[in-house]
SERO-4910 file (N, C-alpha, C, O; in steps of 0.05 Angstrom, whole numbers):
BEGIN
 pado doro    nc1    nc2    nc3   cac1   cac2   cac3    cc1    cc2    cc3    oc1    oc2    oc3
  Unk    A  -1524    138   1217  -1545    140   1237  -1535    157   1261  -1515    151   1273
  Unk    A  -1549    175   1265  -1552    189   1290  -1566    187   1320  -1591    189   1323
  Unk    A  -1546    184   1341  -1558    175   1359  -1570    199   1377  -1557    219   1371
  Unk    A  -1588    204   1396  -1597    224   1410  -1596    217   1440  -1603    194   1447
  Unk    A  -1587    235   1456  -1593    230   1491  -1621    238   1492  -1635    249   1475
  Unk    A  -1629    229   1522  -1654    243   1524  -1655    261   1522  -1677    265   1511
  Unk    A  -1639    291   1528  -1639    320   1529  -1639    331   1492  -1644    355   1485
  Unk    A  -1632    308   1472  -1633    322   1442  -1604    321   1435  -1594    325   1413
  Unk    A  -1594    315   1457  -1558    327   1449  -1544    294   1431  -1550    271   1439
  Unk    A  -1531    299   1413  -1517    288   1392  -1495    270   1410  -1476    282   1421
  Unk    A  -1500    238   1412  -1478    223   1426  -1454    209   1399  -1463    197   1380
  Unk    A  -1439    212   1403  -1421    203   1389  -1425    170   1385  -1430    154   1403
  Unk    A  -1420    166   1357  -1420    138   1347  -1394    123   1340  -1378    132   1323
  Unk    A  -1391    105   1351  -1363     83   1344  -1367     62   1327  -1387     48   1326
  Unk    A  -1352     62   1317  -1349     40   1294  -1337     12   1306  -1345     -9   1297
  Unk    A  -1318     12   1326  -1304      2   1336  -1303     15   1368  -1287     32   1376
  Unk    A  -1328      1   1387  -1321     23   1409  -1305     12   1423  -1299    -12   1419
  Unk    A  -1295     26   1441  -1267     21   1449  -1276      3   1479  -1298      3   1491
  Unk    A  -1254    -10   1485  -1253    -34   1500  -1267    -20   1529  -1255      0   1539
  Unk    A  -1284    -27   1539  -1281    -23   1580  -1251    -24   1588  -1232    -36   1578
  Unk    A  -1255     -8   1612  -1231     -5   1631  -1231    -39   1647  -1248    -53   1658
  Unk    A  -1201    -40   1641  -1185    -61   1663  -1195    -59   1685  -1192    -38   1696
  Unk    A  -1207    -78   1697  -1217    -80   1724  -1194    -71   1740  -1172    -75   1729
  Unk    A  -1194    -58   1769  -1166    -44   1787  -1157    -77   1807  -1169    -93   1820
  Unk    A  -1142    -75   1802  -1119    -95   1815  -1132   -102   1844  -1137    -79   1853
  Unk    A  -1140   -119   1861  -1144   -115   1880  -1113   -124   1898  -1100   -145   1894
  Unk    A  -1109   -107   1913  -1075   -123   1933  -1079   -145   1946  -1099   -154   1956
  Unk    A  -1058   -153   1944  -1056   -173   1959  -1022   -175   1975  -1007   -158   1984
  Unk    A  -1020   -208   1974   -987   -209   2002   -968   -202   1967   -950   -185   1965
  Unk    A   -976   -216   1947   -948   -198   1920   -944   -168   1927   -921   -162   1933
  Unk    A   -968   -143   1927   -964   -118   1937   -949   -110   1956   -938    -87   1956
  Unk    A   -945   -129   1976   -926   -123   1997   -903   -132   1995   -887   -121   2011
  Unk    A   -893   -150   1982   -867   -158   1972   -865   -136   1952   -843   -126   1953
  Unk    A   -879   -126   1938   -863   -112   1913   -851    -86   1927   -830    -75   1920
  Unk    A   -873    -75   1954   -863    -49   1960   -848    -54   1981   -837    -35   1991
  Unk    A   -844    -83   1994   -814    -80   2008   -795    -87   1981   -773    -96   1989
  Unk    A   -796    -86   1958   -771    -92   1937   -759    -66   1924   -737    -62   1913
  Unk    A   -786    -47   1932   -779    -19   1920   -762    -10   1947   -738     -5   1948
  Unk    A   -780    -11   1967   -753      8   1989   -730     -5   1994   -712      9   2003
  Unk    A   -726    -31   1990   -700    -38   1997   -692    -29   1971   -687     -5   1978
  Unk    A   -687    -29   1950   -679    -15   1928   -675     16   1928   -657     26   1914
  Unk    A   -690     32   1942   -685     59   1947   -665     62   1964   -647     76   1956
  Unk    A   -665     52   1989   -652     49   2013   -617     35   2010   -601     37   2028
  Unk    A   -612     21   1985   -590      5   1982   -590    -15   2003   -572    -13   2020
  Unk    A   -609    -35   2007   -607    -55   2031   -612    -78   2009   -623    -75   1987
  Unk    A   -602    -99   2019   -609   -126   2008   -638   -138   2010   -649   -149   1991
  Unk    A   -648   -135   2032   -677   -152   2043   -689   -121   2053   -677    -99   2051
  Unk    A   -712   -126   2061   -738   -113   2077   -761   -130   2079   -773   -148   2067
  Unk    A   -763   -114   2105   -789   -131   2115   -813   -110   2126   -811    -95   2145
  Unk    A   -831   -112   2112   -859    -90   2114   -870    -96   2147   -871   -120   2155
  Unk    A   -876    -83   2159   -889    -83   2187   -910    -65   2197   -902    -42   2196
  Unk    A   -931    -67   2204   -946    -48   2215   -942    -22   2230   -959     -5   2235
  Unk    A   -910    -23   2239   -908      6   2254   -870      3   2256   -856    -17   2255
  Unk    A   -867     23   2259   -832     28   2263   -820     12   2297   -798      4   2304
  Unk    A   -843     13   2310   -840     12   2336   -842    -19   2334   -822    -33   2337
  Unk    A   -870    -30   2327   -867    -70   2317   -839    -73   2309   -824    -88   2323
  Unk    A   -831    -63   2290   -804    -77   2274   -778    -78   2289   -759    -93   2287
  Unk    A   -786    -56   2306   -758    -47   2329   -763    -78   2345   -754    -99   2337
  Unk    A   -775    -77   2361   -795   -101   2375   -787   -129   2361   -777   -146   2376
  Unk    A   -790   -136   2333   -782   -157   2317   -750   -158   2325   -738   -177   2335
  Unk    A   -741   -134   2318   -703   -125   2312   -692   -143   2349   -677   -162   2354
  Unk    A   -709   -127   2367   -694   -137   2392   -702   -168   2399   -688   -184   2412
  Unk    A   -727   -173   2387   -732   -196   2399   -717   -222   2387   -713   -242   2400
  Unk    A   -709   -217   2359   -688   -224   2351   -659   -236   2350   -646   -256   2344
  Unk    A   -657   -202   2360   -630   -204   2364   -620   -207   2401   -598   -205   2412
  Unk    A   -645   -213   2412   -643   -211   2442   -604   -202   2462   -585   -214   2473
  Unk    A   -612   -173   2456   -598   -155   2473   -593   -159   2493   -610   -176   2500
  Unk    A   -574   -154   2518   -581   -147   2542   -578   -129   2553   -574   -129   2577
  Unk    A   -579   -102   2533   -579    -76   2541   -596    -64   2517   -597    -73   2494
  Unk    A   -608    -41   2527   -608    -20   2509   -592     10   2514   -583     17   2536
  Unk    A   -591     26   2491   -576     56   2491   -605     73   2490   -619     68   2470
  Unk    A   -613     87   2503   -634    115   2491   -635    140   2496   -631    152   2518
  Unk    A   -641    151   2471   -633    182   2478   -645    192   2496   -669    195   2490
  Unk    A   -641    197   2512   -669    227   2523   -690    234   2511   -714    231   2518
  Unk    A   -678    252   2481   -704    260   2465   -708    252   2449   -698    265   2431
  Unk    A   -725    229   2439   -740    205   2422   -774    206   2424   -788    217   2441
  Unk    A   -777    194   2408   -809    173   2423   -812    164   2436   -795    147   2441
  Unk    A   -834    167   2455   -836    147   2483   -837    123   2477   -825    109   2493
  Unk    A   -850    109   2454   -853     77   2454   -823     64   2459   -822     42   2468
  Unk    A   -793     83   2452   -778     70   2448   -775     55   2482   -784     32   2487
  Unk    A   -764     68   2496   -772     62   2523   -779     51   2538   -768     43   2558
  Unk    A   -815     46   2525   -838     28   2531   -827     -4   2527   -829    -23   2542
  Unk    A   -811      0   2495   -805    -31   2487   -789    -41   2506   -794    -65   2509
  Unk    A   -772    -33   2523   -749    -35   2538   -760    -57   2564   -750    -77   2573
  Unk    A   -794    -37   2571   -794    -35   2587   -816    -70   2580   -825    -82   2600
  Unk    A   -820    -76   2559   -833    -98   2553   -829   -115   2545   -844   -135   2542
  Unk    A   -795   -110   2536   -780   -136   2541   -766   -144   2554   -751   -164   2549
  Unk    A   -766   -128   2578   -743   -137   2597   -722   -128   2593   -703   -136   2607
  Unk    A   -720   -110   2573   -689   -111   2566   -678    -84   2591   -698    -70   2595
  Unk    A   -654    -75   2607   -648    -60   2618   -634    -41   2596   -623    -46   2574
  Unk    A   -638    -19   2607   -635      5   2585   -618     29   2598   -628     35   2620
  Unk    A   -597     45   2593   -582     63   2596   -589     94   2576   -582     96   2553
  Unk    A   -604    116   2594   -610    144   2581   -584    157   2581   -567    158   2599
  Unk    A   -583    172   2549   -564    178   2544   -564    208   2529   -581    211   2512
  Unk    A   -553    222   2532   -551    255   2518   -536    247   2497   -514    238   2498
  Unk    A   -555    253   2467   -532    250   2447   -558    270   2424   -582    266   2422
  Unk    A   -548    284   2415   -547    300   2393   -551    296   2361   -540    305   2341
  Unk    A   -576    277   2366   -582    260   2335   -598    274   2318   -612    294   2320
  Unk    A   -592    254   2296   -605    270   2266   -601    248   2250   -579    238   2243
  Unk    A   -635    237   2242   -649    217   2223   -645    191   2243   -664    176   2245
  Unk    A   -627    187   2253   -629    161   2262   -611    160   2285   -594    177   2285
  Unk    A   -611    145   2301   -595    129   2321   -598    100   2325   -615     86   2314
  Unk    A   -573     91   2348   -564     61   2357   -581     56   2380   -577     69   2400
  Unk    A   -600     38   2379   -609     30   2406   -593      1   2413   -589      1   2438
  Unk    A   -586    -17   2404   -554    -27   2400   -538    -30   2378   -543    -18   2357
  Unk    A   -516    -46   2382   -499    -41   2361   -506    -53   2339   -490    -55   2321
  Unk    A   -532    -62   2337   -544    -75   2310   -566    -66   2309   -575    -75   2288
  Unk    A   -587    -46   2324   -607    -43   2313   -617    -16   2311   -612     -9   2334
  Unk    A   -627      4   2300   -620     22   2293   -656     41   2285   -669     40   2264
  Unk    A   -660     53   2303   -686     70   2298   -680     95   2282   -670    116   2291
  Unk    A   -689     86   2253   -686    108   2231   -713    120   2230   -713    139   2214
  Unk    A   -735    117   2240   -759    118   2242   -758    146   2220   -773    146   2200
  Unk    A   -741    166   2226   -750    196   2211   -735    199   2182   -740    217   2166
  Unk    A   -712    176   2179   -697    174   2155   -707    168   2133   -721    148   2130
  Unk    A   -698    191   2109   -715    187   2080   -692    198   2062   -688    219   2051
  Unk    A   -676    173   2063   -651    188   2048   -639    152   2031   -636    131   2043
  Unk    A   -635    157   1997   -637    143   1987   -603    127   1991   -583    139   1998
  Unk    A   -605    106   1986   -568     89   1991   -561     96   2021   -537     98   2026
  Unk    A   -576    100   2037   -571    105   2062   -568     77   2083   -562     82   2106
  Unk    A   -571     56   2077   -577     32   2095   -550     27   2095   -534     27   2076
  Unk    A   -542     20   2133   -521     16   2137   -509    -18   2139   -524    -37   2145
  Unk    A   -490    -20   2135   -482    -50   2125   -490    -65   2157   -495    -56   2179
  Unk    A   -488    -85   2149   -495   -106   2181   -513    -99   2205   -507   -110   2226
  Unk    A   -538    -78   2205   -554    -77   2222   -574    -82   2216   -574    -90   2193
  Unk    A   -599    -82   2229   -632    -74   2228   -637    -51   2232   -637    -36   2252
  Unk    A   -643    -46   2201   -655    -13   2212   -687     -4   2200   -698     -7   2178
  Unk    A   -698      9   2225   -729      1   2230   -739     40   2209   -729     62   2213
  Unk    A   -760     33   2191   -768     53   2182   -795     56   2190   -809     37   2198
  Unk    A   -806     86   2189   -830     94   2198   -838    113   2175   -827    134   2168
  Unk    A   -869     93   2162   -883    112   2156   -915    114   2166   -936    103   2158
  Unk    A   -911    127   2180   -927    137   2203   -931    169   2184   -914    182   2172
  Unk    A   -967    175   2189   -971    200   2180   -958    223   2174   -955    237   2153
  Unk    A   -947    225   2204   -923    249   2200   -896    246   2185   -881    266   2188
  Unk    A   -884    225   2169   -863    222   2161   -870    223   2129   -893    221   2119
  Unk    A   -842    229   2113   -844    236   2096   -858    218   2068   -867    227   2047
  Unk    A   -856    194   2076   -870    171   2063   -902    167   2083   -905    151   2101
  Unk    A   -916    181   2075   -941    182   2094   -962    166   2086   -975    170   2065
  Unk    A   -967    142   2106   -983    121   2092  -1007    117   2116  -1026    102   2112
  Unk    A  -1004    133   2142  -1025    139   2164  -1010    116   2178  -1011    115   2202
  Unk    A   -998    100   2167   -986     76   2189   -968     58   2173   -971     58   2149
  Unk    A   -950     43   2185   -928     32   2177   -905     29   2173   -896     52   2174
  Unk    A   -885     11   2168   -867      9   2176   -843    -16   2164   -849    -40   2167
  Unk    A   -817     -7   2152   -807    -24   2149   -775    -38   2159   -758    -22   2167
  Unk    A   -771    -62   2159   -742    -75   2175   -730    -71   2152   -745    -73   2132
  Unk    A   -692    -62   2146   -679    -68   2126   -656    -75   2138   -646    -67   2159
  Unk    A   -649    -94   2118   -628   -124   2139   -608   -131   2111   -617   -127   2088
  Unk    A   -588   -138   2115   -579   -156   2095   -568   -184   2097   -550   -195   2084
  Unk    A   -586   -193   2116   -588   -225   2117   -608   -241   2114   -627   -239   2130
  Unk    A   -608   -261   2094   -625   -272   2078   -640   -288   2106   -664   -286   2111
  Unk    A   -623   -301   2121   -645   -317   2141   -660   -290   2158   -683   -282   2157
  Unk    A   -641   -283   2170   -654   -262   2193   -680   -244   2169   -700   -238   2181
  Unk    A   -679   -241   2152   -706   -230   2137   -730   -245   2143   -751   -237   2154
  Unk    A   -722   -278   2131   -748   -288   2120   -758   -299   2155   -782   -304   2157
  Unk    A   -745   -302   2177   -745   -302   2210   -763   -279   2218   -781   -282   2234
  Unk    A   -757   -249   2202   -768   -236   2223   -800   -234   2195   -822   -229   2202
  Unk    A   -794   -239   2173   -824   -241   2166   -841   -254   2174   -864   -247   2172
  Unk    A   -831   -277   2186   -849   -301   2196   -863   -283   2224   -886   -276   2228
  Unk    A   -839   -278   2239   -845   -274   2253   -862   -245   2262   -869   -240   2285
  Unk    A   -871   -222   2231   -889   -210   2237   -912   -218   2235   -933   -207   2243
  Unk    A   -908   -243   2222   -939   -253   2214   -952   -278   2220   -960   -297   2206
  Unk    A   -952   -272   2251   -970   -302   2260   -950   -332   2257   -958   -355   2259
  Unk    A   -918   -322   2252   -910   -346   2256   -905   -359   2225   -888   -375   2220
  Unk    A   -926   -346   2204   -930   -361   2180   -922   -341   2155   -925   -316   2156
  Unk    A   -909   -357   2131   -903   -352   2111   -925   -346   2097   -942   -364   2093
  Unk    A   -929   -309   2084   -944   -303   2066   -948   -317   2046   -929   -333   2043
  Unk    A   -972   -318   2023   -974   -333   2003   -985   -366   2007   -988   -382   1989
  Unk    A   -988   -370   2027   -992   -400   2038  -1001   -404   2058   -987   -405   2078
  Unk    A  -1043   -412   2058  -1051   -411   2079  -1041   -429   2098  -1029   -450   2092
  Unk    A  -1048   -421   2122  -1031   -426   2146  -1041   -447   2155  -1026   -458   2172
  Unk    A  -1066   -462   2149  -1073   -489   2156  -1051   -514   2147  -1048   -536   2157
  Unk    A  -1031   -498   2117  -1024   -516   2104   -990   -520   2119   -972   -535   2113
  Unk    A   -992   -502   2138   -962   -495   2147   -954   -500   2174   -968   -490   2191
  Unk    A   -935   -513   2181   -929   -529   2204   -914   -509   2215   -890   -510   2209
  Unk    A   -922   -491   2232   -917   -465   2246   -895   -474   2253   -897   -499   2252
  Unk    A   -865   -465   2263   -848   -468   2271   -837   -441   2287   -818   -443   2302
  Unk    A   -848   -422   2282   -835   -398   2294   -859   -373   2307   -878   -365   2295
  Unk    A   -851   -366   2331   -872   -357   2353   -876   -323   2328   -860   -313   2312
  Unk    A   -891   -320   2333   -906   -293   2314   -911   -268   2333   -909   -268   2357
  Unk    A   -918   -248   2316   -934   -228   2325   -956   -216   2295   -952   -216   2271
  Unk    A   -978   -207   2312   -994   -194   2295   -987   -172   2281  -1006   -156   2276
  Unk    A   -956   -164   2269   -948   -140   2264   -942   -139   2230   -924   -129   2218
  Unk    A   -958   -149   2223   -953   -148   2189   -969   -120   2172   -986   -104   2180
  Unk    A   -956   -124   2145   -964    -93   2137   -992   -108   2116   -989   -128   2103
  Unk    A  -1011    -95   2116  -1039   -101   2100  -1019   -101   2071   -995    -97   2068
  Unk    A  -1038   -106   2052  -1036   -102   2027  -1045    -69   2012  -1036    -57   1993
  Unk    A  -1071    -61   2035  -1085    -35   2022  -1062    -24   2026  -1051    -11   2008
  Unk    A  -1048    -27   2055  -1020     -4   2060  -1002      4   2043   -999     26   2034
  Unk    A   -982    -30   2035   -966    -30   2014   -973    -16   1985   -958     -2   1971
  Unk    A  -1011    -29   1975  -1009     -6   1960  -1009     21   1950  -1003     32   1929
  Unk    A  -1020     31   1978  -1008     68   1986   -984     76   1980   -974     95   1969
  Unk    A   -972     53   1992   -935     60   1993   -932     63   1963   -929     85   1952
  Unk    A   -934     40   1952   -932     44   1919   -942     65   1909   -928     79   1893
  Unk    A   -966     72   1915   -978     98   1897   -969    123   1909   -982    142   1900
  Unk    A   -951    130   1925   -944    151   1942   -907    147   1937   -894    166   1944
  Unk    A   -898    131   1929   -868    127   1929   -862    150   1911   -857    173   1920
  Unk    A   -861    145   1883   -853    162   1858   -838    198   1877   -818    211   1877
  Unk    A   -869    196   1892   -870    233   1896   -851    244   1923   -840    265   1929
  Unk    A   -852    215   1937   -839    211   1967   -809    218   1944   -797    239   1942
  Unk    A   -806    202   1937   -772    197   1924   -761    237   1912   -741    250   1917
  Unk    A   -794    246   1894   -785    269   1880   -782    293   1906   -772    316   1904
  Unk    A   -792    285   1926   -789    306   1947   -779    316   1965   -797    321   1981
  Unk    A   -750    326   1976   -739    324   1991   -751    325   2022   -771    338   2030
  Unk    A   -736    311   2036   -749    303   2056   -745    333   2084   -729    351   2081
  Unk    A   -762    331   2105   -755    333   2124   -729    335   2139   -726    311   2143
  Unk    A   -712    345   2148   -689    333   2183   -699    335   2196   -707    358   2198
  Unk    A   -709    312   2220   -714    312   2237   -690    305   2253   -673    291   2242
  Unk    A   -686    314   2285   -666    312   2298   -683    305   2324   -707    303   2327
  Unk    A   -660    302   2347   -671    300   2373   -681    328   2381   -696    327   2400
  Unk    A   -676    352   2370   -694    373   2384   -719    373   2375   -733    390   2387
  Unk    A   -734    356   2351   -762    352   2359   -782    336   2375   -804    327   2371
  Unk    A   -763    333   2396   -773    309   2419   -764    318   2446   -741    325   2450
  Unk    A   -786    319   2466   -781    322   2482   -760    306   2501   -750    286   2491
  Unk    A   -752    312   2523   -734    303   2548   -759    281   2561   -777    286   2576
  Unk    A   -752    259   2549   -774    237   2563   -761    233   2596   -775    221   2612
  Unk    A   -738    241   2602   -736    233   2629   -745    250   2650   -739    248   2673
  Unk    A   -759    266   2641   -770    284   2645   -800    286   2665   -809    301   2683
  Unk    A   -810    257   2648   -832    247   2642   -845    229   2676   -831    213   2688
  Unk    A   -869    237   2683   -872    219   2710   -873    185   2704   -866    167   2719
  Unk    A   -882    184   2679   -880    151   2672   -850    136   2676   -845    114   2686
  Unk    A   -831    155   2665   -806    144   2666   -791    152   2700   -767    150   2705
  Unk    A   -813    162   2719   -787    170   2744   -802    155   2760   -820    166   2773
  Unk    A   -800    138   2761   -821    115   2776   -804     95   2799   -816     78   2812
***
């Protein structure tokens, strides 16, 4: 038997038609564990922690590890600065000649522009940015890589309302002060669908000469 479209044209007949497409995955908080499991696996770090912005995680890193100093370059991002200036922490500007990353102390570490694989350095927090312009471009986001099992699952809590993903929060006896800085699921699964090509592509150097002299700046001569 021969089937016809409306136009006359000849539709192909199955004997066996073939199955519908797999409904698409919708993400969820597993998506964001898997793609903090891929970058800490790229990165050679033990743990990661997914965050809404490089600047939140920095924010998580100090609040953390509560400093009583910061180091900053001159030519950076202004938020770095800003955080300084929002946690109280007292801060020392400094001329130094960077490339992919620097020490804002001796444990926490703004890699924001670093895309370089086995690169995670032993015993710090180091804060990643994928923010549009970086080479993992997801329009926003951001991840912590740590190699301490508490200080991880502390600062996940602590991007997220205080509460452990996977378990609504009615059921959970909050123990730890939060911030609204967690990474969506749609994000993580960008990251996933954008990793493969991020990995096949060499990255960017970015250094401090693509940043201006923030001291420069009337906000900072106050």
């Amino acid at each position: 038997m021969v089937k016809l479209n409306e136009q006359g044209n000849t539709l192909p007949v199955y004997e066996n038609p073939p199955p519908p497409p797999a409904p698409l995955r919708k993400p969820d908080f597993s998506t964001v564990t898997e793609f903090e499991n891929k970058i800490a696996e790229f990165f050679g770090a033990p743990y990661a922690v997914a965050v809404d912005s490089c600047t939140h995680g920095l924010e998580l890193c100090l609040r953390y590890t509560k400093p009583k100093a910061m180091d900053i370059p001159r030519n950076t991002y202004l938020s770095i600065p800003m955080l300084a200036d929002k946690l109280s922490v007292d801060f020392d500007w400094f001329n130094l000649g960077w490339e992919k990353l620097y020490y804002i102390t001796n444990k926490v570490i703004d890699a924001a522009t670093l895309w370089e694989q086995t690169s995670y350095r032993n015993h710090t927090f180091m804060c990643l940015s994928f923010q549009y312009q970086k080479h993992l471009s997801l329009g926003r986001g951001g991840m912590i890589l740590c190699d301490n099992k508490e200080a991880a699952l502390q600062l996940k809590k602590m991007s997220y309302d205080g509460r452990l993903p996977g378990i609504p929060w009615r059921e959970q006896d909050i123990d730890t002060m939060g911030y609204h800085y967690y990474m969506t699921p749609e994000t993580a699964q960008l990251g996933l669908d954008k990793l493969q090509a991020a990995i096949d592509t060499p990255p960017r150097i970015w250094s401090w000469e693509d940043y201006p002299d923030l001291t420069k700046m009337k906000i900072f001569n106050k």
